[in-house]
N, C-alpha and C positions, 0 to 999 in steps of 0.2 A: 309348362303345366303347373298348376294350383290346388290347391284344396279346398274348397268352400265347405265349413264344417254346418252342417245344421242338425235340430233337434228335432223328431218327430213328435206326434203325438200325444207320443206316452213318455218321452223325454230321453227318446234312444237315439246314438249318433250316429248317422248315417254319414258317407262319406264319398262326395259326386267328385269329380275329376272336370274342371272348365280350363279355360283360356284367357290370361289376363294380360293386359300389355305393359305391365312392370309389377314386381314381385307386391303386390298387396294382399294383407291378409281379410279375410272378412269372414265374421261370425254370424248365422243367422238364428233368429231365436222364437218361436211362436209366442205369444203371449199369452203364459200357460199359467193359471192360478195357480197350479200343484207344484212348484217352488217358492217357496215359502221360507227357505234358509239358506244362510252362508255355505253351508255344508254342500247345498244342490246346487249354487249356482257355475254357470260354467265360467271359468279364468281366462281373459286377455290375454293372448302372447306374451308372453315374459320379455323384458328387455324394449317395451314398445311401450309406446302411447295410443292406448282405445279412445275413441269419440263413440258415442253411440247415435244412431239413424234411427229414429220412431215414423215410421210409413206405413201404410196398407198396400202388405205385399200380395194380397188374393181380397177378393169381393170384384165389385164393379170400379172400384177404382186403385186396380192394381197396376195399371200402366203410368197413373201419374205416379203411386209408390217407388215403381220400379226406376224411372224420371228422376225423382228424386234423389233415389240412392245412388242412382250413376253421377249424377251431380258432385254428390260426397265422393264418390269414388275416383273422380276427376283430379279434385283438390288432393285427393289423398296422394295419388300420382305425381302430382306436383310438387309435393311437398318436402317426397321423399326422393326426386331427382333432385331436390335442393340439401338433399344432407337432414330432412325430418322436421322435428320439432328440437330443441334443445339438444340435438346431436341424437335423439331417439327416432328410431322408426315408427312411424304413424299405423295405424289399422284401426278398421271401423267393426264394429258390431250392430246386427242389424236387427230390429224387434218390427215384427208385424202388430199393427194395431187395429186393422183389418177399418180402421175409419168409424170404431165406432167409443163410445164412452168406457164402458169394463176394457177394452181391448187396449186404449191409451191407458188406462190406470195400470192392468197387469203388463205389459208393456215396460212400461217406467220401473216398477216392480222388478224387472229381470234387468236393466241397465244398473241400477240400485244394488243389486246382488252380484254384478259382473266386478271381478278386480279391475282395479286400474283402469277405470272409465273416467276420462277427464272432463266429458261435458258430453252434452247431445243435442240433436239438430233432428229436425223436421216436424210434423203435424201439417194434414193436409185437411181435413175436418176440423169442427172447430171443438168440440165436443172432445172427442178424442185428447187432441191439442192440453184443454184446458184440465183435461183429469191430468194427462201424465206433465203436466207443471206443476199442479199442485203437489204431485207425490215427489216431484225432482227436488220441487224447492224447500218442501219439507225434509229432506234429504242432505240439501246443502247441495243439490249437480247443476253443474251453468248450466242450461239451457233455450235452446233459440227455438224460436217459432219462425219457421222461415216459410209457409208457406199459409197457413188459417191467419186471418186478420181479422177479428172482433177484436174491438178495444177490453172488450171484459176479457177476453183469455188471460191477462196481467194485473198486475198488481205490485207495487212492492212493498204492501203489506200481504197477501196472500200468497205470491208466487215472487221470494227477493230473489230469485237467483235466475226468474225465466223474465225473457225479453223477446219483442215482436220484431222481427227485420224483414216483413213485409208492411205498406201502406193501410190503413184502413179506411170504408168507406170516407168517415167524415174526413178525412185527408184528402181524396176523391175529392171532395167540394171544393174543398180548400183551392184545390188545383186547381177546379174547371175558374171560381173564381176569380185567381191568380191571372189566368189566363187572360179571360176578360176584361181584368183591368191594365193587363198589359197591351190588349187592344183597345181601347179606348172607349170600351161601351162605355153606354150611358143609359139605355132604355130596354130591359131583361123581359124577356115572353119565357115561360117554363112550360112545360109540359110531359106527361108523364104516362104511364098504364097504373093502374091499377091494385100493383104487388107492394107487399109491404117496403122491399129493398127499393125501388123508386120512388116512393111517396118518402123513405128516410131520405133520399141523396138529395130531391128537389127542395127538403123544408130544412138540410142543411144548407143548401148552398142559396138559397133565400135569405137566412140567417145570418150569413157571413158575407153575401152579396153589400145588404142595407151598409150606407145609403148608399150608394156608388156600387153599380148599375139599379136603377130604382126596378122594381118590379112591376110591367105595366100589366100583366097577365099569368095570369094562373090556371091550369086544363089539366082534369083527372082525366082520361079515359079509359073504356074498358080494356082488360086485355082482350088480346088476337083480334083488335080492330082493325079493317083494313082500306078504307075508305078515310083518308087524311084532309081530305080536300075543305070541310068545315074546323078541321081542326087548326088549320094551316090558315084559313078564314080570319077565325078566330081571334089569333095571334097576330095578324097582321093588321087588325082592324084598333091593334094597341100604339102602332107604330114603333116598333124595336126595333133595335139595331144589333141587337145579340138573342136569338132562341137556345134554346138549352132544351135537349130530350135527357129521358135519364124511362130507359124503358129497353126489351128486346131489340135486336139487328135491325130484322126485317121492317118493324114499326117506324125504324129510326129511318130507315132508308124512302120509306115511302112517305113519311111527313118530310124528309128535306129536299124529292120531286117536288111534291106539292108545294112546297114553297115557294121552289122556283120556279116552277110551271105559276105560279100568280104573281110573280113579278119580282120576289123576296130578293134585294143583293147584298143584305147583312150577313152579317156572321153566323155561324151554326154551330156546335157545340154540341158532342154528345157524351153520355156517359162511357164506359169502360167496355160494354156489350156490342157497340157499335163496333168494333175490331174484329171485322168478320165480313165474310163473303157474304152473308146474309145480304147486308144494306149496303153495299156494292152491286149487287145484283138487282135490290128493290131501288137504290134509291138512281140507276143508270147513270152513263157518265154527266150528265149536265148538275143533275141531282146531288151525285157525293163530289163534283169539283170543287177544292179549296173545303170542303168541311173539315171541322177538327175534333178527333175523339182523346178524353182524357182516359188513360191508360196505364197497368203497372211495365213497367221493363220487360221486353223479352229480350231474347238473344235474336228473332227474327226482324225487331224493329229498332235494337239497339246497333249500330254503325260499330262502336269500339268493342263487341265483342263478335265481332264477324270471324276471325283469328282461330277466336276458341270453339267458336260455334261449331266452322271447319274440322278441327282437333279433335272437336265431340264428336262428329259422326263418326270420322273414321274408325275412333275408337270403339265406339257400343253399337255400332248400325244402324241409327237412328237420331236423327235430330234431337238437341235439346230444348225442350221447354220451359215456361216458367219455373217448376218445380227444382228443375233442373240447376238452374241460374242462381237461385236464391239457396239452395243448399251448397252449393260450392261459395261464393262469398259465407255464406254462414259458417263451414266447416273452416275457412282459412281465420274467420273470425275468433272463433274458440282457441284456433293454433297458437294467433299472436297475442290472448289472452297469455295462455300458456308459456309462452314466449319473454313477456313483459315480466310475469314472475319468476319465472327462471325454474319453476319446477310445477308440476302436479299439485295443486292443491285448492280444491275448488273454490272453500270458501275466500281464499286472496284469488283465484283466476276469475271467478263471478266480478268479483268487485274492479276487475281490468279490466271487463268485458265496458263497463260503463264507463271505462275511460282510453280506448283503444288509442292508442298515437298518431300525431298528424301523417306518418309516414305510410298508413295502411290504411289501404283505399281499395273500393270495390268497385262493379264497371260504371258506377253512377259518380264515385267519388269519396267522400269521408264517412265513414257509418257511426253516427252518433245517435244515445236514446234520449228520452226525455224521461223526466224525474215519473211519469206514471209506467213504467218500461215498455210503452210502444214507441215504435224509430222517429227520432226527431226528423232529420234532413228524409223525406221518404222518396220510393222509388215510383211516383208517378211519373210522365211524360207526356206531352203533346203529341200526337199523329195527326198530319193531315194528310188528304187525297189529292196527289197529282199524277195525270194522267193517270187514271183508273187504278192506283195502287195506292197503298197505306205509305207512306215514309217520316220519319221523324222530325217533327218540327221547332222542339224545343225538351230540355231534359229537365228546364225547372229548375236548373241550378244557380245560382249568383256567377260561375264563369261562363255560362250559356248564356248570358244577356238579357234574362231574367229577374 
């Protein structure tokens, strides 16, 4: 038995009795403006090393919140059957940000006023995200964005000490690009709906296509069009050897029937949305055989974390998801920041974070940033469709064959 200490309301500490599967402490903390001083803020267990968790632990997206922290709470398990951080025990403290902007700012606010908080992890919003970086890094606290990917979230003029260790859309292109040239296109059909985020990922990877695969075709359509067959048309009337969607499941799944219902035997290519029963279902097995969607990591498409995946259920009752995955490498990331300087201190642990050691690897491999602090090496992957299922077809990395 445990104690999970949380703060109400009105900032009175209540005290629930749970079940943990090795002694971890956890602090949870509303994101409450009416702390405002040293004097109010609650203290880290003495003798330990805090990370702080920023997630939306209530609203509509309290289950990825909760994802998340179990995530951290994973690593922290781990960390501390290995003897800790520098010989200290680990425990997380956890702020609700409820996903939205004031809620990351106070949020960050309450990490900021906690002792002995060595760094923190999460942001599932992007908004949110970007207030409680700016208040970290004004602050001097490492912190990881492991979960929001807009490239503005960072900066290392505006946020030096927060960094992104999830992929960003234009990263996204990058890959399906990558991809493509790794097949041998040479002749690009895009196609797209309507929404701002497709029309950004198409005139990226258009961008980064040139000149190799040339663009023979270009298709706005509306959203929730359901009739592909002129679109499909269309495209094929360019002669390519590689299509690229970049739009909803279902969309994706019924332009690449229609594809092959006219004859299509090139390659297909879809954006990150296509990773869904949706266009499995629309696009039937003729339709999604061999197509490839570019995608961030999960634990359900990644092979090398199947191990931990296991390990997770058992532990929380439920599956881990992305949120999940990217916070436990994020938390172990902060560790061996901490680790590399041999003590607490952020502003030399920040400055680790950007040079972590070849020896510390996450389930994709080395975690490196780039001078704008979003991840250099990022966590996209290949999926393709054999017999009727999603499975991994390449992870993008230079030992993958890549």
């Amino acid at each position: 038995m445990q104690l999970l200490t949380t703060l109400d309301g009105r900032g009175r500490t209540r005290r629930n009795r749970w079940l943990a599967p090795l002694a971890l402490t956890v602090l949870t903390l509303p994101a409450v403006a009416a702390c405002t001083s040293t004097d109010d803020a609650p203290a880290a267990p003495r003798g330990e090393i805090a990370f702080g968790v920023i997630a939306p632990l209530s609203g509509p997206d309290k289950a990825r919140g909760q994802d998340l922290v179990d995530g951290a709470r994973m690593a922290v398990d781990d960390l501390n059957v290995r003897g800790g951080i520098i010989g200290q025990h680990v425990s997380l403290v956890t702020v609700d940000d409820e996903c939205l902007d004031d809620g990351g700012k106070e949020a960050a606010k309450q990490l900021h006023l906690t002792e002995k908080v060595a760094g923190a992890l999460g942001g599932v919003c992007d908004g949110a995200a970007e207030a409680a970086a700016r208040v970290l890094g004004g602050n001097g606290l490492p912190f990881l964005i492991t979960s929001a990917n807009s490239p503005t979230l960072v900066s290392a003029e505006d946020t030096p000490t927060a960094y992104l260790t999830n992929g960003t859309p234009h990263q996204e292109a990058l890959a399906a690009v990558h991809w493509m040239a790794y097949q041998a296109a040479q002749r690009l059909a895009v196609i797209a709906d309507d929404n701002p985020q497709s029309a950004y990922l198409v005139n990226q990877v258009i961008s980064v296509a040139s000149p190799v695969p040339k663009v023979v075709s270009k298709q706005t359509l509306p959203a929730g069009q359901r009739d592909m067959a002129a679109a499909a048309a269309t495209a094929l009337a360019a002669d390519p050897d590689v299509v690229y969607w970049a739009g909803p499941a279902q969309e994706s799944g019924q332009l690449a029937a229609a594809l092959r219902k006219a004859g299509y035997k090139g390659k297909y290519i879809a954006s990150a949305a296509s990773e869904s029963p949706d266009f499995l279902s629309a696009a039937g097995r003729d339709g999604a055989e061999g197509a490839f969607v570019i995608t961030t990591a999960s634990p359900q498409n990644l092979p090398a974390a199947a191990a931990w995946t296991t390990r997770f259920t058992k532990t929380f009752g439920h599956p881990p998801g992305r949120d999940a995955l990217q916070a436990y490498d994020g938390l172990r990331a902060l560790g061996q920041a901490v680790t590399q300087t041999g003590k607490v201190d952020p502003a030399l642990n920040s400055a680790q974070l950007a040079q972590l050691e070849d020896g510390f690897t996450t389930f994709l491999g080395e975690l490196r940033f780039a001078p704008d602090h979003t991840v250099k090496y990022d966590n996209h992957v290949v999926l393709t469709v054999k017999g009727g299922a999603f499975t991994l077809a390449n992870t993008l990395r230079s030992d993958d064959g890549s």
